[in-house]
PALOLUM-849670 format. One record per residue: residue in three letters; z, y, x of N, C-alpha, C, O in turn. Coordinates in pm, whole numbers, plus 50000, padded with zeros to 5 digits. Layout:
N
ALAZYXZYXZYXZYX;...
# end
This chain:
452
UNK500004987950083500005000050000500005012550086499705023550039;UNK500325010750202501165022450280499425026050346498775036250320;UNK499205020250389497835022350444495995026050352494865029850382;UNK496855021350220495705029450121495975042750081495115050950048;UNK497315044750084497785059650087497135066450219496355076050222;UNK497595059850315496965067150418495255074650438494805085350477;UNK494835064350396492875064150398492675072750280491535077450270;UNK493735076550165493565084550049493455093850069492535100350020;UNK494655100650181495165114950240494235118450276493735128750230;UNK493345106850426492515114550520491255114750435490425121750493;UNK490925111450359489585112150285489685124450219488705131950212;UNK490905127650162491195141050012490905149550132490005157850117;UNK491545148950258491555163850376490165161750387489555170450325;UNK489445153750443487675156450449487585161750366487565174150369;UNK487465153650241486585161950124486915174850084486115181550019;UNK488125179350120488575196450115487635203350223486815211850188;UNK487755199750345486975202750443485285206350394484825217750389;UNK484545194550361483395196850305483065203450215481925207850208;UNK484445206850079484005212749948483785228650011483135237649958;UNK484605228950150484495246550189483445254350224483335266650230;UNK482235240150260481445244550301481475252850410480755262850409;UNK482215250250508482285263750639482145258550767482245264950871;UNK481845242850750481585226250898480055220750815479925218750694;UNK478985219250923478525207850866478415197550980478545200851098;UNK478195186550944478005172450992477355175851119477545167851210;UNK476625185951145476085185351271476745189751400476725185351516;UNK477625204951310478255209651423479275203451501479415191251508;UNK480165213651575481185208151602482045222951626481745233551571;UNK483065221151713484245231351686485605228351770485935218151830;UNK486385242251752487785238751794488965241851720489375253451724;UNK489525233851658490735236451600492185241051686492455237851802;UNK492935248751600493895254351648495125246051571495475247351454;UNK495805235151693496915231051645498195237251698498265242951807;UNK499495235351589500925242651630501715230751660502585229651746;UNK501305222151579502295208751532503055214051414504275212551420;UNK502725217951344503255222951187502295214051093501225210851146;UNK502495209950974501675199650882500325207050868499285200550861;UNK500315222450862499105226450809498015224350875497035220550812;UNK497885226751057497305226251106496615210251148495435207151160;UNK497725202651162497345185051163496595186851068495415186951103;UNK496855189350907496005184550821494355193550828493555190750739;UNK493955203650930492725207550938492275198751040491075195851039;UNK493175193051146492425188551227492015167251203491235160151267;UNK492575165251134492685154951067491345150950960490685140750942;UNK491355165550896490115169450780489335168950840488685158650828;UNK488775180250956487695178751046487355168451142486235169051191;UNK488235157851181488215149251242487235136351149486135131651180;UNK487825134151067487465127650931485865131050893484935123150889;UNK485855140350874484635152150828482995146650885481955142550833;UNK483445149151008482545152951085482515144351254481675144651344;UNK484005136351240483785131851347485105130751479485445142551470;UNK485595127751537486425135451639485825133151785486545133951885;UNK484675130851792483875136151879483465150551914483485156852020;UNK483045153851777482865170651756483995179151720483835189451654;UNK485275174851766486605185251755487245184951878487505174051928;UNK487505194451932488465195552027489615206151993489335217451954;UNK490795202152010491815209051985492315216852087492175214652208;UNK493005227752025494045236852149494905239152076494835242151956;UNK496225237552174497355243552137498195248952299498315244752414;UNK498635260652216499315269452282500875273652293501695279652222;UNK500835266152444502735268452482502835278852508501905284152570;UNK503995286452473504095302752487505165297952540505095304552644;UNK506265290752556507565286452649508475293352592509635290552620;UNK508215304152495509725311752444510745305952335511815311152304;UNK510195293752281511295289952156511515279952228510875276452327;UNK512415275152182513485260752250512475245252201512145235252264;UNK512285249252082511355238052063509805235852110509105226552071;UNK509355247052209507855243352244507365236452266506195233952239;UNK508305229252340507875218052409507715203552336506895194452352;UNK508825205052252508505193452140507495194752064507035184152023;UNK506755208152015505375205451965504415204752019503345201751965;UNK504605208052176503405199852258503525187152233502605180052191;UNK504675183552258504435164352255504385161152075504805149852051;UNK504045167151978503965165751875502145168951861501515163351771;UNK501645175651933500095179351919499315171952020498125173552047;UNK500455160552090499535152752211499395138952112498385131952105;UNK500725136752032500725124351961499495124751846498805114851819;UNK499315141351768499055141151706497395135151711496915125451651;UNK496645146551820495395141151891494855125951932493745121051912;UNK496015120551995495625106752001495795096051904495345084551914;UNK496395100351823496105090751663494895096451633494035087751626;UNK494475107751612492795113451537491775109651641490605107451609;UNK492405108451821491255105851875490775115251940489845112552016;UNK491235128951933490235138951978490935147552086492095146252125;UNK489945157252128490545160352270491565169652278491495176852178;UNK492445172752348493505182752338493405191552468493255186852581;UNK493495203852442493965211952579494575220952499494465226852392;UNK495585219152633496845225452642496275240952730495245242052797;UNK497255251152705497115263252708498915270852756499825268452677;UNK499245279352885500595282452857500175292952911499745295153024;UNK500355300552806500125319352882501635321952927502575314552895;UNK501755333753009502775338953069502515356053046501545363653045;UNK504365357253024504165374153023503265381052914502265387152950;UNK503565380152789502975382752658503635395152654504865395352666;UNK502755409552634503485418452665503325429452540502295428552473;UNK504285439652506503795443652383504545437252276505675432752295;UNK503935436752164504435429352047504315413951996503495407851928;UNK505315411452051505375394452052504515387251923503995376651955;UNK504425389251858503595379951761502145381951775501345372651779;UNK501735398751783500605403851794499265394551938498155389251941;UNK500675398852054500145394152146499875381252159498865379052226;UNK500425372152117500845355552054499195352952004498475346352079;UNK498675358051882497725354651848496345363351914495255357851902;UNK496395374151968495325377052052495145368252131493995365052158;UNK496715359152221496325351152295495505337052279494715331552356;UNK496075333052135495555321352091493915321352093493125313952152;UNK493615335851980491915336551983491185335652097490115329452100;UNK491675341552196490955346552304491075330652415490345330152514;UNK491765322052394491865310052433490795300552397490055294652475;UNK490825299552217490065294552163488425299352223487665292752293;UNK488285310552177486915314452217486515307452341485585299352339;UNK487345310952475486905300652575486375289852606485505286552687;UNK487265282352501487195269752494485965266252438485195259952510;UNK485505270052281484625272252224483195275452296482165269552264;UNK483245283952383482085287552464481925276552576480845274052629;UNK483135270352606482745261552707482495246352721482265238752815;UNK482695244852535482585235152526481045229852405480585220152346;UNK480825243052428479235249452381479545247152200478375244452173;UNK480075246452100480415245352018480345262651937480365274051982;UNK480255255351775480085265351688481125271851564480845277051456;UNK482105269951612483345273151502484725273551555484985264451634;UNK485655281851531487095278751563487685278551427487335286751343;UNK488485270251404489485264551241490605267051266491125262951370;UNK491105272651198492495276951185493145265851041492315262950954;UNK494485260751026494775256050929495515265050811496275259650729;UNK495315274550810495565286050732495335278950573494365271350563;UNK496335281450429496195279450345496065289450256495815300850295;UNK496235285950100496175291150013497405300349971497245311549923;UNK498925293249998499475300350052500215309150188501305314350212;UNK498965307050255499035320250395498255333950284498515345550254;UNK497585327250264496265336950182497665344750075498035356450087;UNK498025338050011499025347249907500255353749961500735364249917;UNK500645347850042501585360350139500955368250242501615377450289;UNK499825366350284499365378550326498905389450197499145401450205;UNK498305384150094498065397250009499485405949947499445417949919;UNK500475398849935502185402849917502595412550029503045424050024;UNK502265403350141502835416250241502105428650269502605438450324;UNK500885427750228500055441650240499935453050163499795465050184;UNK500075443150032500265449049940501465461249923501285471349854;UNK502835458150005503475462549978503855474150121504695482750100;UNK503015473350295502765481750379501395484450387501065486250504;UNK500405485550303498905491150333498595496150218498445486950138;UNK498405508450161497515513150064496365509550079495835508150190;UNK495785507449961494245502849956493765488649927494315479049980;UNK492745487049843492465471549797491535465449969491455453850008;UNK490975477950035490555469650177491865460350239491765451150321;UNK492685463850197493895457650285494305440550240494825431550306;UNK493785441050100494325426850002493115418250024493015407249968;UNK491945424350128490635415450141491325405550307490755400350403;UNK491935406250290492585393350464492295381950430492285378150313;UNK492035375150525492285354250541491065350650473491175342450382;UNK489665356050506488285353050426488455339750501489275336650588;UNK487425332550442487485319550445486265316350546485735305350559;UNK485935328350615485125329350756485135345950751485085355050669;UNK485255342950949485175360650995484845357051151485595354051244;UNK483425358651143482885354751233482755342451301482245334551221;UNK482955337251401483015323551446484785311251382485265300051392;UNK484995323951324486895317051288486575312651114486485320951024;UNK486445296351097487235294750979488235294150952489245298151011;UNK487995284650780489505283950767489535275650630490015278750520;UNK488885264350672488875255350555489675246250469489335235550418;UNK490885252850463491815249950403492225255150314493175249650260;UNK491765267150261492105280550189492515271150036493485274649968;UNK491625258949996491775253849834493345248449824494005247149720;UNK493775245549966495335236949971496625248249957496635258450026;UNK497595245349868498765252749928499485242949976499385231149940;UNK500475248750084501255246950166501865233450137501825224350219;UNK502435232450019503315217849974502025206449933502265194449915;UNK500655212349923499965197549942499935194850041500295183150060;UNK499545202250156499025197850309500705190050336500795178050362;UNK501635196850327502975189150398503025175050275503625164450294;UNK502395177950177502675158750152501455151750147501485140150104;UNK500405156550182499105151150274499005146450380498235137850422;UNK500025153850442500765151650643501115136650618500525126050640;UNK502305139850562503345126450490502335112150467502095102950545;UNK502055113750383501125102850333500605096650444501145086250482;UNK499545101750510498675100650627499275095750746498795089150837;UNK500615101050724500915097550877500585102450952500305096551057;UNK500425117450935500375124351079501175132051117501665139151030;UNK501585133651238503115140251353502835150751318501705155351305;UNK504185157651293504305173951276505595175051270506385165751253;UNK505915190451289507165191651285507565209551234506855219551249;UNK508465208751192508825224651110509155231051219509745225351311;UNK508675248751226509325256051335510175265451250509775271451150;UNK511575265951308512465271751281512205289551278512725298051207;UNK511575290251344511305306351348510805313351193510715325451169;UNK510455298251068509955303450979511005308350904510845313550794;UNK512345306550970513265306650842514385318750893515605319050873;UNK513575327550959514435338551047513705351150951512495353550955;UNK514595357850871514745368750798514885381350840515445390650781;UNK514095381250999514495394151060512935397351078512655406051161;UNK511745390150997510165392851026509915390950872510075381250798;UNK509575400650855508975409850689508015397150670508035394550550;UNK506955385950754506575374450679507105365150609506785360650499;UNK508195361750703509095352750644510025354450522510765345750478;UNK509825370350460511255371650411510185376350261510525379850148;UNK509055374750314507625373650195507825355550162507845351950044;UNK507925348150240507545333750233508965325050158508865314550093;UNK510095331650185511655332450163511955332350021512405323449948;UNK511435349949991512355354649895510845358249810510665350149719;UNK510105365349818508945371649719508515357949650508965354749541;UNK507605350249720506675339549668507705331349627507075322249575;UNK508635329149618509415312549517509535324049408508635322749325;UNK510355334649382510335346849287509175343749189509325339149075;UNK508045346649247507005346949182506665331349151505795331849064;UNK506845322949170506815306249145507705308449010507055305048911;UNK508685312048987509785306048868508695314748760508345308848657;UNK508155329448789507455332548705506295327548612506105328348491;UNK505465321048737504415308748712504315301248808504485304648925;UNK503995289048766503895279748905502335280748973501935274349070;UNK501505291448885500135290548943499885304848984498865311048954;UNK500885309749053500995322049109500665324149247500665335749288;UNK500385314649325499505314049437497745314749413496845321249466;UNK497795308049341496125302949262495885312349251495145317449336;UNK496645324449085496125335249027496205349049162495415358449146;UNK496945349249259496615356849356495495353049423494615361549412;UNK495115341349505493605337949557492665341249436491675346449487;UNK492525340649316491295342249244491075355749263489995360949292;UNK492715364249237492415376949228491635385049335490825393949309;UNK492095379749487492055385049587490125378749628489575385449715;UNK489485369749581488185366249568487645369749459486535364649442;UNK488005376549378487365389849358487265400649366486495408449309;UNK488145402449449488005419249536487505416349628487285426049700;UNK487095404749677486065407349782484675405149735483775409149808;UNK484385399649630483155399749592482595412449504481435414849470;UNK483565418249483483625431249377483175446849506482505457049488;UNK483795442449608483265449549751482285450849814481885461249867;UNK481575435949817479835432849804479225443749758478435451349813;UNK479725443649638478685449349519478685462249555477595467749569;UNK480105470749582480305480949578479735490749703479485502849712;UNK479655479249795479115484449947477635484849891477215493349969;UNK476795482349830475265480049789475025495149726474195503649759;UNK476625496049562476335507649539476485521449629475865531849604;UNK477375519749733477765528249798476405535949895476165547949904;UNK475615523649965473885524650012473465531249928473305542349980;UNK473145531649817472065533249683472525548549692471705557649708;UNK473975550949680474185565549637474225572449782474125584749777;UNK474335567949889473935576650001472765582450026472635593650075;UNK471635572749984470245574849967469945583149870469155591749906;UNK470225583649780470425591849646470475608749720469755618649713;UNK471605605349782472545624949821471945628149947472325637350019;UNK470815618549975470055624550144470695621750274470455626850383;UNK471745610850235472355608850362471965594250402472755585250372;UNK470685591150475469705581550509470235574650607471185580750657;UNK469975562350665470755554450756470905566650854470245576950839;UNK471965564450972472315571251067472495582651010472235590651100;UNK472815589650902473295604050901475135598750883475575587850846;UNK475805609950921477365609250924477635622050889478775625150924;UNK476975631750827477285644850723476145640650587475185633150575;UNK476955651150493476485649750361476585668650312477225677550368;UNK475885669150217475955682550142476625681450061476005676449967;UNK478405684650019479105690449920478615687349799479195678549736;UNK477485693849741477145700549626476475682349594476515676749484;UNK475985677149703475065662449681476375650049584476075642049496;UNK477475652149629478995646449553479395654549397480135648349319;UNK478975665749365479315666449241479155660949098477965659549068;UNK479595659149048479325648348907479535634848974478985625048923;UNK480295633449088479985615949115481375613749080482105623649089;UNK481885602749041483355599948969483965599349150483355598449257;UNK485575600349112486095601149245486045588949336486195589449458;UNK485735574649240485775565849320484905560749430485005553949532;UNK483925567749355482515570249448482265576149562481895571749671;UNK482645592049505483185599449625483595590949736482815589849830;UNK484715584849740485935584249788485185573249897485185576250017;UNK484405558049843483915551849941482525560450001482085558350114;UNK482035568349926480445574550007481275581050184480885580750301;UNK482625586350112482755595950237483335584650344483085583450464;UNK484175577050261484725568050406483155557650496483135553550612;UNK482215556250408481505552750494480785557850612480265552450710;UNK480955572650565480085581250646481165587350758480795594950847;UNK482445583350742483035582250841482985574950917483045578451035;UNK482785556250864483105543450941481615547551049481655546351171;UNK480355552350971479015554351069479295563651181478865562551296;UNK479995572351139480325580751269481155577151402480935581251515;UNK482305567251353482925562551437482765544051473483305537651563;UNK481945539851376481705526851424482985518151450483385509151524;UNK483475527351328485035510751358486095517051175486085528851140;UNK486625509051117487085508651018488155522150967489325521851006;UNK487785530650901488805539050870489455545450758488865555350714;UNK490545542150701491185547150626491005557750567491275568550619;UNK490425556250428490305570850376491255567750243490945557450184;UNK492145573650200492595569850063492135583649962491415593049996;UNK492705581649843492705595249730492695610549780491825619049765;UNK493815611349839494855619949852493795625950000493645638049983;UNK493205622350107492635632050179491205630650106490715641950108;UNK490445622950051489225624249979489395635549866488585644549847;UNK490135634249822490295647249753490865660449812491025669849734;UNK491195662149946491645675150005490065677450060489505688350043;UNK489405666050128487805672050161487245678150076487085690450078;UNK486835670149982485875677949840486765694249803486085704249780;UNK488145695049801488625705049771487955717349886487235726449846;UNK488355715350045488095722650094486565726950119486235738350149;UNK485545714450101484195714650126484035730150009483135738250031;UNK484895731849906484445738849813484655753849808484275761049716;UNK485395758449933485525765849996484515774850086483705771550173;UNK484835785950039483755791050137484265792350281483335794450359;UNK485695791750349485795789450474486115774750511486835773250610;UNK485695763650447486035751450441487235746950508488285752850484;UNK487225737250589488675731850665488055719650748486915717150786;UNK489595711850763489695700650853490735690850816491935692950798;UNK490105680550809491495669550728491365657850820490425650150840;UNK492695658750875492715648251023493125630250928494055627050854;UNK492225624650966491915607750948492995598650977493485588850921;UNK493205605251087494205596651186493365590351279492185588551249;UNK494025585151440492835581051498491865583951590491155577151663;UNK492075602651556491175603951623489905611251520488935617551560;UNK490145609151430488895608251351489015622151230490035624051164;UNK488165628151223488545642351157487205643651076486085640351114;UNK487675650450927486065656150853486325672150871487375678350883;UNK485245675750867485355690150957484405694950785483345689250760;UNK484785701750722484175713150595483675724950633484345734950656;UNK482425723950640482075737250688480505744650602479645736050620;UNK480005754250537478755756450536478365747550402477205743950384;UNK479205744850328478375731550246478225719950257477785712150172;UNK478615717450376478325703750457479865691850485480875698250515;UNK479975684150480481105679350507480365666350616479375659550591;UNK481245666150742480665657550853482095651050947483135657050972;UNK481905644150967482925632451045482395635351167481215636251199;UNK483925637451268483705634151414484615626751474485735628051424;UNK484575620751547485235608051598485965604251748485075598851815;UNK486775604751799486875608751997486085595052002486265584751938;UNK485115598552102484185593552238484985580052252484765568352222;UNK485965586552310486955575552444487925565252334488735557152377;UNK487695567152206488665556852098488405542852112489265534352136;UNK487315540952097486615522752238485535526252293484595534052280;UNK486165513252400485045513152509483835505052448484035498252348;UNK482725505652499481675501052444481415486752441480955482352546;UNK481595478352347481755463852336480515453952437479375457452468;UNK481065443752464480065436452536479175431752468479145431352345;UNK478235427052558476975417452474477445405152415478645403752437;UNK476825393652332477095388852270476105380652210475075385652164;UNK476345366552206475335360152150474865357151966475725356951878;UNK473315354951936474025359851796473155346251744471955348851752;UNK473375333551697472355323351642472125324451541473015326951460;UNK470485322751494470075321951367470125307651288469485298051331;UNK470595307151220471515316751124472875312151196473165301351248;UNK473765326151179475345328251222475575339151211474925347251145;UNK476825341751293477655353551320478255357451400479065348551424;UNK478505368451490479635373151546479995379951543479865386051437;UNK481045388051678481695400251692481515404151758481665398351866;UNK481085416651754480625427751833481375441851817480945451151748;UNK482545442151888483275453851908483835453751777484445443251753;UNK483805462451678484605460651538483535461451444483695467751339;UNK482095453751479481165449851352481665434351391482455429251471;UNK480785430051292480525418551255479095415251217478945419251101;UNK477925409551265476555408751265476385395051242476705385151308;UNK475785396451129475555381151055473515375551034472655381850974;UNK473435367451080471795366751058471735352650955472085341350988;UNK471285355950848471045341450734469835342850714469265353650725;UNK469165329450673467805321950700467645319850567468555313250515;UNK466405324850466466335321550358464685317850332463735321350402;UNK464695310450221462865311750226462345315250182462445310650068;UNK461475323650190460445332750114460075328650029460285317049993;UNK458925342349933459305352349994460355361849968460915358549863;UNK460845371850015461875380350013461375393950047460765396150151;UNK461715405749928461525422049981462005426550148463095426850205;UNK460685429550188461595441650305462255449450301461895457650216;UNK462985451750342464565457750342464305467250498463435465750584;UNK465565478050490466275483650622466225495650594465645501650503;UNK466945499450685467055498450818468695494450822469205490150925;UNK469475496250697471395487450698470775473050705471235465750793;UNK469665467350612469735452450597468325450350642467445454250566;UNK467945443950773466885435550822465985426550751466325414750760;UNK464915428750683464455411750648463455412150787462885422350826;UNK463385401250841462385398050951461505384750918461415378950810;UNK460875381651041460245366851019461085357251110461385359451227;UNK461375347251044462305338151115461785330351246462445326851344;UNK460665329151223460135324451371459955329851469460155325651582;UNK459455342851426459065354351533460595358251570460775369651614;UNK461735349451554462565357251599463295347851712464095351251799;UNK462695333251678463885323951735465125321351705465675327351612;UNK465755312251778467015308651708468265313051803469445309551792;UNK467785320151881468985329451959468675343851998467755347152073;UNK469365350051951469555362352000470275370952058471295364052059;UNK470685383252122471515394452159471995401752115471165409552068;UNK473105405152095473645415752063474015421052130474995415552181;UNK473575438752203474255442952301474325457952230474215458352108;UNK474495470252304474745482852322473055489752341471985484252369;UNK473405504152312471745511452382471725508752552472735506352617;UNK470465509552602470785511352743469645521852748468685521352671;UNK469795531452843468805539252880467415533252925467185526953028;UNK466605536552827464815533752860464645521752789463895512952832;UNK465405520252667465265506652522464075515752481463955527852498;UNK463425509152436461895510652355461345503052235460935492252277;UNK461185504152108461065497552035459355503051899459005514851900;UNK458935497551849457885503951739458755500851626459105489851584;UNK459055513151582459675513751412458585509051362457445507951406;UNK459265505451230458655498951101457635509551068457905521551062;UNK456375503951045455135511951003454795521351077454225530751022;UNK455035521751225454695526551368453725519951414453735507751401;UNK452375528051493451745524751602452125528051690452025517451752;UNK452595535651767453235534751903454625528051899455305526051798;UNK454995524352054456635526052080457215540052045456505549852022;UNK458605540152042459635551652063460865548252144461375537052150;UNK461385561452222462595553652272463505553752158463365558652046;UNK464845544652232465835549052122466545556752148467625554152094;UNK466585566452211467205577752247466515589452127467315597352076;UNK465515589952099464145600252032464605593051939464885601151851;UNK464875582151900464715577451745466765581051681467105581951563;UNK467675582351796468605583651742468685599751754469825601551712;UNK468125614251788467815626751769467655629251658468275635751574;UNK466095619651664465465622051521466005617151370465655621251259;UNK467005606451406467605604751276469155607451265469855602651177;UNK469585615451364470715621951367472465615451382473605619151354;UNK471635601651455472855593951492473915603951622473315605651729;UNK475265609451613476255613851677476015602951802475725591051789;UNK476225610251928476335606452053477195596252077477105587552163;UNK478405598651959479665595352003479645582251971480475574152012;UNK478355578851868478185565051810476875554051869477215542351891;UNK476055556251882475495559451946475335543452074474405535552081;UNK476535543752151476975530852247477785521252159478325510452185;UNK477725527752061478375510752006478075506951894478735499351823;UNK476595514151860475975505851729475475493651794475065495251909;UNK475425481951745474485466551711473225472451728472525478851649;UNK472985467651899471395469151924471075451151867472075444251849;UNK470255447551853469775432351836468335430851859467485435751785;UNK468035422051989467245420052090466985399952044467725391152001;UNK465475400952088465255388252095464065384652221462845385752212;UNK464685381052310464085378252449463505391152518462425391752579;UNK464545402852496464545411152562463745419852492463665431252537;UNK463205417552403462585427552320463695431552181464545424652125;UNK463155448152152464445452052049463935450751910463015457551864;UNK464695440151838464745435751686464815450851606463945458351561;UNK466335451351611467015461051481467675463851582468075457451680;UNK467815483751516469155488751543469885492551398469355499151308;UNK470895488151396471975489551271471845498551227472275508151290;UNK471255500751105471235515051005470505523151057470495534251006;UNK469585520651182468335532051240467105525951211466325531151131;UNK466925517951255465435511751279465015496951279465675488651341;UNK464165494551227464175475951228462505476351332462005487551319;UNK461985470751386460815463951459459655463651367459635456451267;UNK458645471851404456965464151369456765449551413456195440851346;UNK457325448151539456925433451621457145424451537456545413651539;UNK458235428251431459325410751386459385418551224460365423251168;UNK458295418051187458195424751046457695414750963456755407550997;UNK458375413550839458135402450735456735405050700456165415150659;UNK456295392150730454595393250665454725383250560455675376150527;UNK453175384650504453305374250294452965359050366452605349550296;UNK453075358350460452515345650511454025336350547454215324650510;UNK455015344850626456255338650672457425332150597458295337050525;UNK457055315550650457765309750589458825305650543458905299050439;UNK460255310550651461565314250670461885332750678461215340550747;UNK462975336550595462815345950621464435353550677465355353550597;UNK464675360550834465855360050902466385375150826465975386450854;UNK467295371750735468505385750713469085392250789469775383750844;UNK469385404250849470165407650966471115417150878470785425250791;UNK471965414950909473545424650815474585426350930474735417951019;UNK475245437150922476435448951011476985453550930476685459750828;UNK478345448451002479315455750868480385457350976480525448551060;UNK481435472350977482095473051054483295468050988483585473750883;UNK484225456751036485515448151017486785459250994486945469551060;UNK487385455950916489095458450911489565457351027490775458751046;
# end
């Protein structure tokens, strides 16, 4: 009996794995184990899934809790029952904010590993309820519904195919299965605003309904699909008010009659373009801009950051400090996939024609003419490209003048190159070379979106 339970567990964790759609059978990947049930049960799922040939695990000794060491030998046992490979990891001197630094270290491990073990995914065992105490705790230190969009069920090369499980299935999925894990005490220390979300908020909300994890994930997957939409309308009405890819000012008078909510994302976008990284706009300064834009000596309403809208003339325009990041590295980008590039995120999906041309925010190209690897890097002095419905080249220096991309932005838009020749630049220009024709039979999406 004990062993049909077992083959029950590891089959239900595959088939969670597969229903996520975020692994297929071909790839492979690296999971992130703690020795906590959640994470066994992703690597168990994916093991199952897909194989434990195509998983390699990491886990990471940080040496500071008393028990580390027992969940190393809890993530060595765990590996050699699934079969699959383990490396071990012990950073030293985590400096800064201990948790923060904790998981920069983990990612930045993973990635390694990931790159070196030529593989296409890192898994996190993150659940349904991680997903509902992160929207609890944000909810209650972040204004703004951007803040309740956390724990997508991919963000860039990081899944997280566990999102359908809460917490008390995976720990009696563990059980069943028979796989090693062990509780870390640190969860039950009331001196970290997560725990005292995981403690005291979420059982609260359990006596209320017991499907109060659920009705938060539905809620919180539709504010992100409700964001989709809204980022599309947000394009539509920029175009509308004359503010065309690469502009980061608008005309005052172009926002009147628009409801405030509108307002409110047109301007934060035309901030995020100016500064090329995520920024906080709420009510309360969206409505001091429009106030002062209405002014005949306008003003200045500081962002935070660094980041300021300057009212002047009719005009309302975002400026951003230079030196706020350094200019992100290059970066590989496979068709179809994703990565990270400084604080975008550049996604290329493969669909089949035919499909409208699009751009210069959204790419349609030809999928062949593009190959199945590409670049993502920065401008470099003497890039040359033929805009869309161009006979000559242009540089991109002349093409970011002429369409009024800020200097300051400029080194860290998503150039995207394919064998050294330039595809798309993000919200400037897409390629004559790699232009959807009625003939092409795959057709490559290119999308930039700057990350939280």
């Amino acid at each position: 009996m004990g062993s049909v339970g077992k083959e029950d567990a590891l089959g239900a964790l595959a088939e969670v794995v597969r229903r996520s759609g975020l692994v297929d059978a071909i790839s492979s990947g690296v999971v992130l184990v703690s020795g906590g049930a959640d994470s066994a049960c992703a690597a168990a799922g994916l093991s199952r899934a897909i194989g434990p040939a195509s998983v390699h695990a990491l886990h990471v000794n940080y040496g500071i809790r008393e028990s580390a060491d027992r969940d190393e030998r809890v993530c060595r046992d765990l590996c050699s029952k699934l079969r699959i490979d383990l490396h071990i990891e012990r950073p030293k001197d985590l400096a800064g904010n201990l948790q923060a630094a904790a998981r920069d270290t983990r990612y930045a491990a993973a990635e390694q590993l990931r790159a070196r073990t030529g593989s296409h995914w890192i898994a996190t065992g993150q659940t349904r309820t991680d997903l509902a105490e992160t929207v609890l705790y944000r909810l209650a230190v972040s204004p703004g519904t951007r803040a309740l969009r956390g724990l997508p069920a991919r963000s860039g090369r990081v899944v997280r195919p566990l999102l359908e499980l809460e917490r008390a299935e995976t720990r009696r999925l563990a059980a069943q299965a028979g796989l090693p894990f062990a509780d870390d005490e640190t969860n039950l220390e009331l001196d970290y605003a997560r725990n005292r979300v995981r403690a005291e908020v979420l059982p609260a909300l359990h006596e209320l309904s017991p499907a109060a994890e659920r009705n938060i994930a539905e809620t919180q997957a539709e504010l992100v699909e409700e964001a989709h939409l809204l980022e599309r309308v947000v394009l539509e009405a920029l175009e509308a008010a004359g503010a065309s890819a690469g502009a980061v000012a608008i005309r005052a008078d172009a926002l009147e009659g628009s409801e405030p909510a509108l307002r409110r994302l047109v301007l934060r976008a035309l901030a995020e373009r100016a500064t090329g990284r995520a920024v906080p706009l709420g009510r309360r300064r969206a409505a001091e801009i429009v106030r002062l834009a209405a002014l005949p000596e306008g003003g200045e309403v500081d962002l935070g950051h660094g980041v300021r809208a300057i009212c002047e003339h009719g005009l309302i325009r975002f400026v951003g400090s230079s030196e706020a990041d350094a200019a992100p590295k290059p970066v590989s980008l496979r068709v179809p996939g994703s990565c990270h590039f400084g604080r975008w995120e550049v996604r290329a999906e493969v669909r089949p024609g035919p499909v409208e041309p699009a751009g210069p925010d959204l790419a349609t190209l030809d999928a062949d003419a593009l190959g199945e690897e590409l670049l993502v890097r920065t401008w470099r002095e003497g890039d040359r490209m033929r805009p869309l419905g161009m006979d000559g080249t242009k540089s991109l220096q002349d093409l970011f003048t002429d369409r009024g991309v800020p200097r300051s932005l400029r080194h860290r838009l998503p150039v995207v190159t394919a064998a050294g020749h330039v595809v798309w630049v993000a919200g400037v220009a897409v390629s004559e070379d790699f232009r959807l024709g009625p003939q092409a039979r795959e057709i490559a999406v290119l999308t930039a979106c700057v990350l939280d």
